[in-house]
C-alpha positions as CSV (number, residue, x, y, z in Angstrom):
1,X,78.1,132.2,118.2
2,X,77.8,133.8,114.5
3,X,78.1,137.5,114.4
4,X,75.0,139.0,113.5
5,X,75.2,142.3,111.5
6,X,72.6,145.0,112.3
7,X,71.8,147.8,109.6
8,X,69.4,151.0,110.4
9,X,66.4,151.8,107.8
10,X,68.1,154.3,105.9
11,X,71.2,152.1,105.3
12,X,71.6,151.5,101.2
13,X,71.0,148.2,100.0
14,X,74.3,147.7,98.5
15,X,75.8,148.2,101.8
16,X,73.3,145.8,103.5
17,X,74.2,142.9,100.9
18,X,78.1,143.9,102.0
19,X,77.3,143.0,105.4
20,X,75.0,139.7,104.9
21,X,78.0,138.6,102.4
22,X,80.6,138.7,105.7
23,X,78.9,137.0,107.6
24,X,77.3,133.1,108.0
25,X,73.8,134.2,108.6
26,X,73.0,135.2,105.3
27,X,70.9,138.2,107.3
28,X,70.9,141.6,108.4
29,X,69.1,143.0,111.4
30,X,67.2,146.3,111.1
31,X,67.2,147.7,114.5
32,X,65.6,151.1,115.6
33,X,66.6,152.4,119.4
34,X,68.6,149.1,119.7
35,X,65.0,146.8,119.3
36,X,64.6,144.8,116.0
37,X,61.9,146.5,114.2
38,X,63.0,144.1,110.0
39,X,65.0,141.7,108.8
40,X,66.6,141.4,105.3
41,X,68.0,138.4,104.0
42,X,69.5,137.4,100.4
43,X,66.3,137.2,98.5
44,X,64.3,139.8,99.7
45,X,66.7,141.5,97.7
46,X,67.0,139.7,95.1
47,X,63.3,140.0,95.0
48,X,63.5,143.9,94.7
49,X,65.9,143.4,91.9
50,X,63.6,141.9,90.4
51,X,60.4,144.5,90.7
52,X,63.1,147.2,89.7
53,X,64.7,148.5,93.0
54,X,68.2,149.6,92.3
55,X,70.9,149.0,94.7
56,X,71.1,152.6,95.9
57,X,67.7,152.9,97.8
58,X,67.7,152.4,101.5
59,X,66.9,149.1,103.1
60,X,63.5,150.2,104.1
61,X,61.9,149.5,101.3
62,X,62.6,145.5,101.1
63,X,63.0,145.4,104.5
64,X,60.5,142.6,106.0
65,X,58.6,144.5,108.5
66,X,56.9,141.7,110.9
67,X,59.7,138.9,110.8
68,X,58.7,135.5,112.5
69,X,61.1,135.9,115.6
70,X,61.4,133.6,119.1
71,X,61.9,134.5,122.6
72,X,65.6,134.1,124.2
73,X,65.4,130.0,125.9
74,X,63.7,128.4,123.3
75,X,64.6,124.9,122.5
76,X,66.2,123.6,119.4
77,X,63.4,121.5,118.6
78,X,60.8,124.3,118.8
79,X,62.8,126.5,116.9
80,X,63.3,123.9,114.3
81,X,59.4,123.5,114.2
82,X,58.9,127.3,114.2
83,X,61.3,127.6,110.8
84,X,59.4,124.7,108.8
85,X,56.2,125.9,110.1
86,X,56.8,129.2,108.7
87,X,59.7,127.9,105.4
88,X,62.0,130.1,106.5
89,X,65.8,129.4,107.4
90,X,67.1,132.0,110.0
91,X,65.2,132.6,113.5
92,X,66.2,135.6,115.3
93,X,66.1,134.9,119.1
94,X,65.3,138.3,120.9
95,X,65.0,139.2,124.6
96,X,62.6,140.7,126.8
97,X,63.7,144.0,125.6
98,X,63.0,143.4,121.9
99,X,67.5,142.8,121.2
100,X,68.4,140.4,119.1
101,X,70.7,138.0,120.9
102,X,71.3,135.4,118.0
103,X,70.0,134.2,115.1
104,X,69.3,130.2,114.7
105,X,70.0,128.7,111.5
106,X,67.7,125.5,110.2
107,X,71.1,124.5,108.2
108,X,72.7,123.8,111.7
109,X,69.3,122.3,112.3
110,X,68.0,119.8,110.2
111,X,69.2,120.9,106.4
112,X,70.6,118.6,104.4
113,X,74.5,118.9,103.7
114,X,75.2,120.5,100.0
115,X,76.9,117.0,99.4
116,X,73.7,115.8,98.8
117,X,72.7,117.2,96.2
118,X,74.5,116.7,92.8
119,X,75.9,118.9,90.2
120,X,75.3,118.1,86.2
121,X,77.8,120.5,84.5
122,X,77.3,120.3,80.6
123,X,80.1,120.0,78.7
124,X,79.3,118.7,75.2
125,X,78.8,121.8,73.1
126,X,81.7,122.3,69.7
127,X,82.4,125.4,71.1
128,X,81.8,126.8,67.0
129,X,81.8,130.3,68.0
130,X,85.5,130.2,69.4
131,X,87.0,128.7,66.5
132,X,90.2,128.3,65.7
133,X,90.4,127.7,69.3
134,X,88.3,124.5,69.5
135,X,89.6,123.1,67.0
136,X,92.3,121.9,68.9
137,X,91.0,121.8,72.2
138,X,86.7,121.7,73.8
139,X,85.6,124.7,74.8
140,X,85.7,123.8,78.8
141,X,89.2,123.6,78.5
142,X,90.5,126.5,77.1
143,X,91.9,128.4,79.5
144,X,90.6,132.0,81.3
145,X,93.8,133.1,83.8
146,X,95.4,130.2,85.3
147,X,93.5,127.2,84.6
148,X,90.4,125.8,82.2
149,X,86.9,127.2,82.2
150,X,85.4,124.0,83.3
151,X,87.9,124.2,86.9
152,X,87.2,127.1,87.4
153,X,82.9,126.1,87.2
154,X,83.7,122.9,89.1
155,X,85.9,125.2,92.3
156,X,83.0,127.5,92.6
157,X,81.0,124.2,93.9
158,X,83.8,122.6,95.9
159,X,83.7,125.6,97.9
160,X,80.6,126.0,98.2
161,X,80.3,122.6,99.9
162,X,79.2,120.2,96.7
163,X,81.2,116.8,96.2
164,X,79.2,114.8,93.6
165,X,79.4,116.1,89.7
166,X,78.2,114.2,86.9
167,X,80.2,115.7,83.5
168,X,78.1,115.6,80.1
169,X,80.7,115.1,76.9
170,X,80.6,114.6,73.3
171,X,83.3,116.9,71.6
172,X,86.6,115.6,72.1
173,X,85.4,113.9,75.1
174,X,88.5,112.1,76.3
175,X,90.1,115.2,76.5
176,X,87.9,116.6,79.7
177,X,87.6,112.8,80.8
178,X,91.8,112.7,80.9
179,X,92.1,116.3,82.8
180,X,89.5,115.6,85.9
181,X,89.5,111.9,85.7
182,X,87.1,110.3,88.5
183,X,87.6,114.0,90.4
184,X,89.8,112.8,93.1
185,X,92.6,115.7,92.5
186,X,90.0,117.8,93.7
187,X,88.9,115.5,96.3
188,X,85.2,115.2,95.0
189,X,83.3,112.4,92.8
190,X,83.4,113.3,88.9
191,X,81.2,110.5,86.6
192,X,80.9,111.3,82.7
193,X,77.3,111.4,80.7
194,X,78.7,110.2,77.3
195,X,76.7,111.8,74.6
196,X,77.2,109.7,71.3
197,X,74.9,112.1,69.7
198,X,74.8,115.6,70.6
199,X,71.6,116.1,72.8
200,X,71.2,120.0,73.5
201,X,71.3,121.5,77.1
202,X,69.0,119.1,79.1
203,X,69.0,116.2,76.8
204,X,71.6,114.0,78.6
205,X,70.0,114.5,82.2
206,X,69.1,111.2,80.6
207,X,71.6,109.1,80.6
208,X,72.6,109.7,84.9
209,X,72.8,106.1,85.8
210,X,70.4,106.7,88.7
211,X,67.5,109.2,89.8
212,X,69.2,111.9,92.2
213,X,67.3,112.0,95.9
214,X,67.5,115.7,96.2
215,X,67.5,118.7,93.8
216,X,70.1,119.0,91.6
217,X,71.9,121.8,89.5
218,X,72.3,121.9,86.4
219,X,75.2,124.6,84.6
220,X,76.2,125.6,81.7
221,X,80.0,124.7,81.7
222,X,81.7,127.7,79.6
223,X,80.0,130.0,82.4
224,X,82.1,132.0,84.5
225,X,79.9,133.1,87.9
226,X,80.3,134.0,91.2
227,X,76.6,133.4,92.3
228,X,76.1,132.0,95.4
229,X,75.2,128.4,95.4
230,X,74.0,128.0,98.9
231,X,71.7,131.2,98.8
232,X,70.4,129.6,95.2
233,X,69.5,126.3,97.1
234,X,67.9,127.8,100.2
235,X,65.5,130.0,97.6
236,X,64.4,127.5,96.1
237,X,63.2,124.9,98.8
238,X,61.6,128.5,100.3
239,X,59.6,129.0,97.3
240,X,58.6,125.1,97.0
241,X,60.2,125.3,93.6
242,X,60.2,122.8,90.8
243,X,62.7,124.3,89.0
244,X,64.7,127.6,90.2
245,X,66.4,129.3,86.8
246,X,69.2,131.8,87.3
247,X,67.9,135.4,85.3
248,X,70.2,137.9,85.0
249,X,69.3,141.6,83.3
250,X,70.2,142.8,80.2
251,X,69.9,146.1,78.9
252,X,69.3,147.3,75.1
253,X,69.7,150.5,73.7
254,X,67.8,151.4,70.8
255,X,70.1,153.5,68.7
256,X,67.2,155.6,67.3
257,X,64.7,157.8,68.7
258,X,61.4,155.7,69.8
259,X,58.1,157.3,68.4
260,X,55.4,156.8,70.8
261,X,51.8,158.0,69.1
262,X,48.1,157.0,69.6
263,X,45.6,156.4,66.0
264,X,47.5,159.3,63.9
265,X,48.9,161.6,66.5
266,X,52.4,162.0,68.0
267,X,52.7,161.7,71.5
268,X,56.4,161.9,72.3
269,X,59.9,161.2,70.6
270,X,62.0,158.9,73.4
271,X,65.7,159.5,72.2
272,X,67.6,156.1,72.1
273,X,65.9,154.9,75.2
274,X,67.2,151.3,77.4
275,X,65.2,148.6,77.8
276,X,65.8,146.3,81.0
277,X,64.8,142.3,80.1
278,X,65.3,139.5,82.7
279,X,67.5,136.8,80.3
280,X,68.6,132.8,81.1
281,X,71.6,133.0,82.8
282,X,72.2,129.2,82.0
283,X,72.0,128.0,85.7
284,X,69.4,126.1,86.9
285,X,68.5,124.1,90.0
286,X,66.1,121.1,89.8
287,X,63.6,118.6,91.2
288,X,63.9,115.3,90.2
289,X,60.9,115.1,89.0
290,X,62.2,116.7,86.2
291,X,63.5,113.8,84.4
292,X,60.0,112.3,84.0
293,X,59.6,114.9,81.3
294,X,62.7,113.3,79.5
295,X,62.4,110.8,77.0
296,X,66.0,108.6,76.7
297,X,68.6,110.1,74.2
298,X,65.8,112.7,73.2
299,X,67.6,116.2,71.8
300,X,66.4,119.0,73.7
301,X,67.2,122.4,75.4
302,X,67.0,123.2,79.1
303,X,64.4,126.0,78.2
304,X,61.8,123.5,76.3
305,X,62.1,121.4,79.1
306,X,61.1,123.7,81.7
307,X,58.4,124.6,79.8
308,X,57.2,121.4,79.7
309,X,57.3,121.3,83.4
310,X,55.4,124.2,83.7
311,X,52.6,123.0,81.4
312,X,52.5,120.1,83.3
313,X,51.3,122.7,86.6
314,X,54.7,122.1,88.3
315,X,56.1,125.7,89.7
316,X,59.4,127.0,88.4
317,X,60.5,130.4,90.0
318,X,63.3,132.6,88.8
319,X,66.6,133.7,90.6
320,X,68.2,136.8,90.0
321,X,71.9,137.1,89.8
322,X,73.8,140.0,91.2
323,X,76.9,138.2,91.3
324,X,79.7,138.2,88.3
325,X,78.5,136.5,85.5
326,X,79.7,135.6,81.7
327,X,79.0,133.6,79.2
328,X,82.3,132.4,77.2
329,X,81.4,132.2,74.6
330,X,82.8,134.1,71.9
331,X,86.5,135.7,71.1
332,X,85.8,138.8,72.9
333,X,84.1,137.6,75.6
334,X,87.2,135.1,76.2
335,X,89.6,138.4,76.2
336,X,87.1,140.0,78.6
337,X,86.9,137.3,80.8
338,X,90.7,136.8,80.7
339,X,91.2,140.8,81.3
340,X,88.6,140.3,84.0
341,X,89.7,136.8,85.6
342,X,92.3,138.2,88.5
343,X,90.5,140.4,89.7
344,X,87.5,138.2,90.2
345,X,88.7,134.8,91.0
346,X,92.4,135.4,91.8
């Protein structure tokens, strides 16, 4: 039986997500005199993130105070019934007394294995802003610590359970074609999207040979993250998405002090203030339905084709990171990413 982790109300958030991140269940009790009074899972934080809750504040607050929960003896097949019934994917089974006794999972259920659903990684790009480096070698292969950028994208998958990639090339091509070859080294299935024209960050989801049966991701491949795959896939079938995009947030100082007046009259001076945006974090998870928005060998960026989805009344929801994230994709983000690489991925 999976451990389950049990947190009080006043317990931080940070030290919550510490405990959901041991374990398999993906979520922490909230108990009060031993009896379950909340849950918290993965995105109900990331949902907080998202309306500005900072890590610090207690568990309370994001907490979800009425969670769907079954009685101790329940079958598998009504518990299965209950979580589909409701879209969620952890069950806590309780007992007379109100204790939680174990948590059922609908992955050990019904889900379908991460193997099923495929992996683009784009690879294509001339790297320009890394020059001299690329001059000799694509940007997915230069190396960050040990090994390329690219092997480092394509391990984070493997071990998150994932087995079929599809590879998108243009610049020096044969280069990342000779280095992962058909993907058996790594024991997984590598094909190659052969761009003979270079078609932005979406624009060769039209050439896979085939239309994928389940959602698919879609990555950037000079990204170095640690987000969590699974958790990514689970929120998006709970939110019915379309499209899931990764955000992460960015903050900007402005060096200057901000002049806030109404008509004619000063209000306040705000001395270099930070401003917090939501960006594209460059990873995104898809329906297939997706590629009916593609015309064939037609140039265009992931961003204009999500837009195009959501103009056509399809739902695309957004996915904040709180894992390590960064984008290599200049000099000094290479020597940070180097400086940074042990310490994270060693």
């Amino acid at each position: 039986m999976k451990e389950i982790f049990v947190v009080n109300e006043d317990t931080p958030l940070i030290e919550t997500l510490r405990r959901i991140d041991q374990g398999h269940l993906q979520l922490a009790v909230v108990e009060r005199d031993g009896r379950i009074v909340g849950t918290v899972t993965d995105g109900d934080v990331r949902r907080a993130l998202l309306g500005g809750v900072g890590l610090d504040a207690s568990v309370e607050l994001v907490m979800n105070r009425t969670p769907i929960t079954a009685p101790l003896g329940i079958s598998n097949p009504a518990a299965l019934n209950l979580m589909r019934k409701h879209s969620i994917h952890q069950l806590p089974i309780v007992d007379p007394d109100g204790r939680v006794v174990e948590v059922k999972l609908i992955d050990d259920l019904a889900l379908a294995q991460q193997s099923d659903h495929w992996v683009v990684l784009m690879a294509g790009g001339l790297g320009s802003r890394l020059k001299p480096l690329t001059d000799d070698v694509p940007k997915p292969l230069i190396r960050v610590g040990d090994k390329p950028i690219l092997e480092t994208v394509l391990g984070g998958f493997i071990k998150a359970g994932f087995g079929k990639f599809f590879i998108s090339v243009n610049y020096k091509a044969e280069m990342i074609q000779d280095y992962f070859g058909d993907g058996s080294a790594w024991g997984v299935e590598i094909s190659y999207l052969q761009e003979t024209e270079r078609l932005g960050t979406a624009g060769a989801l039209s050439l896979l040979p085939e239309r994928p049966k389940q959602a698919f991701f879609v990555m950037n491949g000079d990204l170095l993250t640690t987000v969590n795959f699974e958790q990514m896939l689970k929120y998006h079938h709970q939110h019915q998405a379309f499209s899931t995009v990764c955000v992460r947030e960015h903050s900007v100082t402005v060096p200057f002090g901000v002049i806030d007046f109404d008509d004619h009259r000063l209000v306040g001076i705000r001395e270099k203030p930070t401003q917090k945006f939501f960006v594209n974090a460059g990873v995104y998870l898809l329906d297939p339905g997706v590629l009916d928005h593609l015309q064939g060998n037609e140039a265009i960026d992931m961003p204009t084709l999500i837009e195009r989805t959501i103009a056509g009344g399809q739902q695309s929801v957004v996915f904040p990171l709180r894992e390590y994230w960064i984008d290599v994709g200049r000099l000094d983000d290479l020597q940070r990413a180097s400086d940074e690489f042990q310490r994270i991925f060693g």
